[in-house]
N, C-alpha and C positions, 0 to 999 in steps of 0.2 A: 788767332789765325783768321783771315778772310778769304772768299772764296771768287773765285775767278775765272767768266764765261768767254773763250777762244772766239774772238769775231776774226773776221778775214783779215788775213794777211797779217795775221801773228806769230811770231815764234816764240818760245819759251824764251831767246835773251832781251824781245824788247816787254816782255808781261816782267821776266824779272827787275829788268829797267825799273818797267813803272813804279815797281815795289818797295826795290830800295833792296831786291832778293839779287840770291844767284841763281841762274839756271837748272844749276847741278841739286839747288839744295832743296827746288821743287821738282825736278824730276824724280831723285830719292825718296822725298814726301808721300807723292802719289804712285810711285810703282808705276812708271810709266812702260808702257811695252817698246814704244819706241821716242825717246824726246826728242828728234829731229823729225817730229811729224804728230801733227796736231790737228785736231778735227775742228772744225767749226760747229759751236756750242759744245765743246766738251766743259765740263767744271773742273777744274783745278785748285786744290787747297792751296793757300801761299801761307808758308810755315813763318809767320813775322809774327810779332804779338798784338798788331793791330785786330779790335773785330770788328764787325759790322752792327748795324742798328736798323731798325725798320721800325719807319716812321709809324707812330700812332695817333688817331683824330688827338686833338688840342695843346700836342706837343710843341714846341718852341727850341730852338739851339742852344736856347741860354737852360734851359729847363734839362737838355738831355747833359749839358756837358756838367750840371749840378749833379745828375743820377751819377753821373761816372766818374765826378771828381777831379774834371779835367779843365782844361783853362780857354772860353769859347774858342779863343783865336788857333788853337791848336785845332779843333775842329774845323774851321774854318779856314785853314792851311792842308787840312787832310781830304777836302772835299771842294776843289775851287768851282765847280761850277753850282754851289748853293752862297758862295761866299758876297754877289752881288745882292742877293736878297735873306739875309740872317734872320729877319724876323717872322719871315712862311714859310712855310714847308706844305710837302703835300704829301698825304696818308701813302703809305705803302712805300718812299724813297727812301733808298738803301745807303745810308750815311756810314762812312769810316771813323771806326772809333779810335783814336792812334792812343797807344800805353800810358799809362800814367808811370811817373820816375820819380827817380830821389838819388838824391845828391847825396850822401856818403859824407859824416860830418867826422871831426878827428873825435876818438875814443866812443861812435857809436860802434857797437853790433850786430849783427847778423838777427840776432833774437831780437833788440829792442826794436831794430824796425819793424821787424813781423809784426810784434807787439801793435805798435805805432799805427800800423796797415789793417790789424786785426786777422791777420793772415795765420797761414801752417805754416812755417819755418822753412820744411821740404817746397813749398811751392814756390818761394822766394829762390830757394839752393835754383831747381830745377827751371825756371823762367831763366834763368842769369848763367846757367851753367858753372856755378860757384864750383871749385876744386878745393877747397878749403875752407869750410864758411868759420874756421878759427881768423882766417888770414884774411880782413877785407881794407881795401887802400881807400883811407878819405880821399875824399876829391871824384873819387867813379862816382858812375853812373849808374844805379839799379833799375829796371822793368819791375813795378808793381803789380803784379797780376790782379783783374776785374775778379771780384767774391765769384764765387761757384755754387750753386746748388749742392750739397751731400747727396747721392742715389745711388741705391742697391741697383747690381746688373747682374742677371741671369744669362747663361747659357745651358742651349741642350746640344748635347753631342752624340750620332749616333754610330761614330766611330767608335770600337774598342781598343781593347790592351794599348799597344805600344805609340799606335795611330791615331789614337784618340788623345791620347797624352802629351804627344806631340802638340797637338793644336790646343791645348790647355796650357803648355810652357810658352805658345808664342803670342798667346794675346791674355795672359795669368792678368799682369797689373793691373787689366780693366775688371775683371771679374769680380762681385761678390760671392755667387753662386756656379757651379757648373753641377748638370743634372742629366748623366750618362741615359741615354735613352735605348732600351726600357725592359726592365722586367715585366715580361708578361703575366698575366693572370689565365689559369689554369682550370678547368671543372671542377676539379676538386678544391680549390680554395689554395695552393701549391702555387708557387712561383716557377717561371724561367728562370734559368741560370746566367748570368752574364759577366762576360772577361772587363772587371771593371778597375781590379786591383791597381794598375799601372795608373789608370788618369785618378782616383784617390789621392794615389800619392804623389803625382802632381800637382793636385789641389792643396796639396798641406803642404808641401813645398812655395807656394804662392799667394798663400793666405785664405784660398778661397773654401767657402763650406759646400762640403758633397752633398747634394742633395739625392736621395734615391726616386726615383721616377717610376709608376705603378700604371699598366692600362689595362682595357679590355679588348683592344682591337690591332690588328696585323693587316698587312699589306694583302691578305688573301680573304677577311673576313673582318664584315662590319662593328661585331660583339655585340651586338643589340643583345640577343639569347643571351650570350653567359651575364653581360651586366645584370639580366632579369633574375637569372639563377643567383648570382651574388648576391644582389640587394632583398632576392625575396628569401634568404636559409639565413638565419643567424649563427648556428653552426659554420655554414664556410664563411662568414664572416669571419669568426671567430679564428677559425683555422688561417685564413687570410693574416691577420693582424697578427698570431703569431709569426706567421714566416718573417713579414714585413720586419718584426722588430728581431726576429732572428739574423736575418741579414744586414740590420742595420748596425746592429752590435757589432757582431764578428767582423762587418767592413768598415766602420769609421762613420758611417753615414751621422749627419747632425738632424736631418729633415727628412721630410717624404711629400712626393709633387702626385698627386691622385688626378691622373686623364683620362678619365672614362668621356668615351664620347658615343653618338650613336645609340642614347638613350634615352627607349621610350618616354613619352610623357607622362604616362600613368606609374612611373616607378621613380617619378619625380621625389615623392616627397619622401620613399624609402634610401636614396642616395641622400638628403638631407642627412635622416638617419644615421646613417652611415659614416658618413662625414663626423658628424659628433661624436661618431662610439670610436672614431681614430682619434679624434683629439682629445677625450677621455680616455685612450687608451696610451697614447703617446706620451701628449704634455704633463703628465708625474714624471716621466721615463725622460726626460729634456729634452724630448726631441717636439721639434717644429712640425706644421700639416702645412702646404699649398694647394691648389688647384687652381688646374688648366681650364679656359672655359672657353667655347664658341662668342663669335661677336657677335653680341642682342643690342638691339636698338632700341627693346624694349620689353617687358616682363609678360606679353603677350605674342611675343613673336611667334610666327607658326612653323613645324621642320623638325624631321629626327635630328638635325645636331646641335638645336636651342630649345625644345622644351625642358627638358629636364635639370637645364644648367638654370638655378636658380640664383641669381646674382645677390637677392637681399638676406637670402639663408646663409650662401657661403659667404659672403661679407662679413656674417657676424658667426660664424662658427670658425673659419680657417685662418691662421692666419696673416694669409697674403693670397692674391687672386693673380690669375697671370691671364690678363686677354691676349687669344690669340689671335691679334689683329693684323692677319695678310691671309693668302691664298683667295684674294678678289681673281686674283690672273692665277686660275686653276691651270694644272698639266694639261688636262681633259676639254676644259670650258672653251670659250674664246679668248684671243690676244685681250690684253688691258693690262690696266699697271697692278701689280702682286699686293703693294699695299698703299691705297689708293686715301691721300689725305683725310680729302672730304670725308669717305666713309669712316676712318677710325674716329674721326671726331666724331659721327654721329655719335658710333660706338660708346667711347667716352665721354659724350652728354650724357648719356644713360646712365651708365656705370658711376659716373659721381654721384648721382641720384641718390643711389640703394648701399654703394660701397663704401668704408670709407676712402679716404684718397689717399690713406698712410698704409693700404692693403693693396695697393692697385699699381701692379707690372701692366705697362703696356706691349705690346709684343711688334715683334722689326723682324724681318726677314733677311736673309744673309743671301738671296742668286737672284740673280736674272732666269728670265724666259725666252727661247724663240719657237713662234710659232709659224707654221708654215698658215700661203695666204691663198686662195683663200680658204677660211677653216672650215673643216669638215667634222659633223659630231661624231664623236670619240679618238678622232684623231690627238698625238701624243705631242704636246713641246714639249722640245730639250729646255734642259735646267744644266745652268752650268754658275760661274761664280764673275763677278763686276768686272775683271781682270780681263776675260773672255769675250766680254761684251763690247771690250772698248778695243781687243785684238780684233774681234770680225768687222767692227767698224770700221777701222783703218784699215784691212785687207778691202772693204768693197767702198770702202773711200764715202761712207753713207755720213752725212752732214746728222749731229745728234739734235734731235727735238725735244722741247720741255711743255709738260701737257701745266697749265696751272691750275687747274682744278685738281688734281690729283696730286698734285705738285711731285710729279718722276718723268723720269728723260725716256726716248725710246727713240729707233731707228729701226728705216726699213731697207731692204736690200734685195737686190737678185741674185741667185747663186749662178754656180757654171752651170746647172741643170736648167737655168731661164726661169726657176721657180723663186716666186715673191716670198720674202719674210720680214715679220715685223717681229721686233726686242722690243722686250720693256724691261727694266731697270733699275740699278738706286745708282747715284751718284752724291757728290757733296753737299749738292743743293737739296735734295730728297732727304737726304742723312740729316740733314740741320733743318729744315722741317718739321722733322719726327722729334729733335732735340727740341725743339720753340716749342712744339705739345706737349712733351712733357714739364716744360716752365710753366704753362700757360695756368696748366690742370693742377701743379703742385703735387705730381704723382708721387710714389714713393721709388718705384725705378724702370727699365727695361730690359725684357726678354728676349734674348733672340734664338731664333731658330734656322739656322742650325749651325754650329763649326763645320771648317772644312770648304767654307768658298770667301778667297783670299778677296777684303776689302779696305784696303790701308786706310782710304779717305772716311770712311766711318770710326775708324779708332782714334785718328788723329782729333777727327772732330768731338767725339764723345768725351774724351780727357782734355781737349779745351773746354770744351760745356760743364761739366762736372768734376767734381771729386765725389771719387768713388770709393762708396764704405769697403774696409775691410775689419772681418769679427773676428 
């Protein structure tokens, strides 16, 4: 799939033109609210098998269509205005990669090509829309899909029962993990209770493994105290990790995701602790440890929500780390982009340092933000989901902007009330971004947070990008 930025005076049937698409079949793609109406700079996925390239210092045409297997002049048929100068290129131009194919020989098979491609089987079926991969006619024509990365993808959902389940059945295929959020932690060492039964068993229905999700803090109360009470009694520890593996039995749970945040520095090195007495307490029991951690730039950072996250301890106790890398564009804070490129890479310059990089979820954000302008401290933006962002768009007719340092789209707008609002956002460009960092880093997969705000263009793009484990 490549991705496709609306300049004036386009409609969805001359972009499908260029393509070689239908209009209908990118409209369907992206969940468009309305396809007879298009913004300028909106991003647009175009559901073809071509993808994109971006160029890197001392690359060459002859050099990329080597990487991908492809024949120059097809490159050079896919991208005419490089086609007078083949031998330069310039860092950062964004080159069409068009599919690589195969001709369909009499008495080959479906398997020996995969074979032949080094491919999954299913990813040949599904590129090709095969109906019978018994039944294949020499002489066709197949789409060899580009290799893929393998990555684990996390979700946290804090929807329950029926609700929650719901959005575990509608985007299941992508999932490794879904990690119903949250049993709370209690004075006594005692859990909350939560209606998690239904999305379970929507995750065994889809392949994916439950993880159970543990914190110390609530929407009314920071937890600093009780995490201190916790990590300082080994008794409600102890009491802890019973419930923990009580619930995890009796529900199916495979793992447990430990998010204590809002904890002191000096009770640092007792959550270390603690962290090892669960996964000596667990891994006999086969169950798995993660944790959630604040974004550190570095092992000195100062702040109740990064002291105490120790990246080089739980790297080598837990194991898998999930940075939760967004909330730059807090509810509270000011307008800015929620997960802002630049900064996660700081993030993950760090994090490679100390962790290894077969432990390391990166974390994605699933809404947009509007914030009223100008901002005032403690004033509240709405959070709502991409879908929303590109309805209010087109209701106030606001042209979409792409900040590149951050690499996300935003727009601003007046309401009927004459008051100024600025959005920030993900869109495809954003989404595939966030996919290139995780190539880049070699991570092991991505977290998001949270189900429940509808974004077609990031699913499309993550199962182009990847194949995704199932355990």
């Amino acid at each position: 799939m490549i991705i496709h930025v609306v300049r004036k005076g386009e409609t969805l049937y001359t972009i499908a033109n260029q393509y070689g698409s239908q209009g209908q079949l990118i409209a369907t793609a992206n969940e468009l609210p309305d396809p007879n109406k298009l913004l300028i700079g909106q991003a647009l996925v175009i559901p073809i098998a071509a993808i994109h390239h971006t160029v890197r210092g001392g690359e060459t045409l002859w050099g990329i269509a080597q990487r991908y297997g492809i024949q120059l002049n097809a490159i050079l048929q896919a991208n005419p205005t490089v086609s007078s100068h083949p031998s330069s290129l310039s860092i950062g131009t964004i080159l069409i990669i068009p599919p690589r194919t195969h001709v369909i020989q009499a008495g080959e098979t479906l398997w020996q090509i995969a074979q032949q491609y080094q491919l999954n089987i299913q990813s040949l079926i599904q590129a090709n829309q095969v109906q019978n991969p018994n039944q294949i006619v020499s002489g066709s024509v197949l789409i060899i899909p580009f290799p893929k990365p393998i990555i684990d993808v996390n979700a946290y959902t804090m929807n329950t029962g029926e609700t929650g389940a719901q959005e575990v059945q509608e985007v299941g295929r992508y999932l490794t993990y879904i990690a119903p959020f949250v049993y709370s932690i209690k004075e006594d060492g005692t859990l909350t209770s939560l209606n998690d039964q239904a999305i379970i068993q929507a995750a065994v229905e889809n392949q994916i493994v439950p993880m159970m999700c543990i914190t110390n803090f609530s929407s009314t109360e920071t937890g600093t105290e009780l995490a201190h009470q916790i990590l300082s009694n080994s008794q409600l520890q102890d009491t802890l990790l019973d419930h923990i593996v009580q619930v995890m039995q009796e529900k199916g749970y495979k793992g447990l995701n430990v998010d204590f945040e809002n904890v002191r520095q000096s009770d640092r090195e007792a959550y270390n602790q603690f962290l090892q007495k669960a996964v000596d307490r667990l891994h006999p029991l086969g169950f798995f440890v993660s944790t959630a951690v604040a974004p550190k730039t570095s092992s000195e950072q100062k702040g109740l929500l990064y002291e105490a996250h120790d990246y080089e301890a739980q790297g080598r106790i837990v194991d898998f780390v999930i940075l939760m890398t967004y909330e730059w564009g807090y509810r509270l804070g000011p307008p800015q982009a929620i997960s802002p490129i630049n900064q996660m890479k700081q993030v993950i310059d760090y994090a490679v340092t100390v962790i290894p990089r077969n432990k390391i979820f990166m974390g994605f954000q699933l809404y947009a933000r509007d914030w009223l302008l100008p901002h005032k401290e403690g004033q509240e933006a709405e959070t709502f989901d991409m879908q929303e962002a590109l309805r209010r768009a087109l209701k106030y007719q606001a042209a979409i902007q792409y900040d590149t340092v951050t690499q996300s789209p935003f727009f601003r707008y007046t309401d009927e009330q004459g008051r100024e609002h600025e959005v920030w956002f993900e869109d495809a460009r954003s989404a595939q971004a966030k996919f290139d960092l995780v190539k880049q880093y070699n991570l092991q997969g991505i977290s998001y947070w949270v189900l429940g705000y509808p974004f077609p263009q990031n699913w499309l793009l993550l199962e182009d990008n990847f194949t995704i484990r199932k355990l």
